[in-house]
N, C-alpha and C positions, 0 to 999 in steps of 0.2 A: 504494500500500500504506500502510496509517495503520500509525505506529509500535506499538511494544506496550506495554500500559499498567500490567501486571502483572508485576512482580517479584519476586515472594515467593518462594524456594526451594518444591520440591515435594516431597510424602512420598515417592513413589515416580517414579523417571524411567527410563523404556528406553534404549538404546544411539538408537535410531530418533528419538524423542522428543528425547535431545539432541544431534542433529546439527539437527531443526530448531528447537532454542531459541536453538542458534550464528548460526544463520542469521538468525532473528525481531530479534534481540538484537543485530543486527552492528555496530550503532552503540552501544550502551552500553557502556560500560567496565566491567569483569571487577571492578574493584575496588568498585565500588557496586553492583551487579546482582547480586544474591542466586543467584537463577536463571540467570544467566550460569554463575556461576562454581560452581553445581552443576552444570552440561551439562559445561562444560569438566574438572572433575573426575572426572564419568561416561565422557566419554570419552577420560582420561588411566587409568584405572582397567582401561579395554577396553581396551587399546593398540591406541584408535584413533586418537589425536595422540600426540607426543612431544613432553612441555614443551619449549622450547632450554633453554640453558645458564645464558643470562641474564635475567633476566624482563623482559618489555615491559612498559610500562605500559600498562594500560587493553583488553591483548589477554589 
């Protein structure tokens, strides 16, 4: 699998769409990855993650 080479947050993102940008993205850190860290918001917004307590870094 070649990694993903596009980062750029998206206008619009499905609940579907970012379960697989979590996945595309598994190795980027949350903190630099645009697009990460909009999936991951998408899907704290769906409660379909639950932040923890404490934040990780880079997850």
């Amino acid at each position: 699998m070649l990694p993903p080479t596009d980062h750029a947050p998206l206008a619009v993102m499905s609940i579907e769409l970012a379960h697989w940008i979590m996945q595309w993205h598994i190795d980027c850190p949350v903190t630099i990855c645009a697009v990460k860290r909009q999936a991951k918001a998408r899907l704290i917004q769906a409660h379909r993650i639950v932040p923890a307590d404490q934040p990780h870094f880079g997850m």
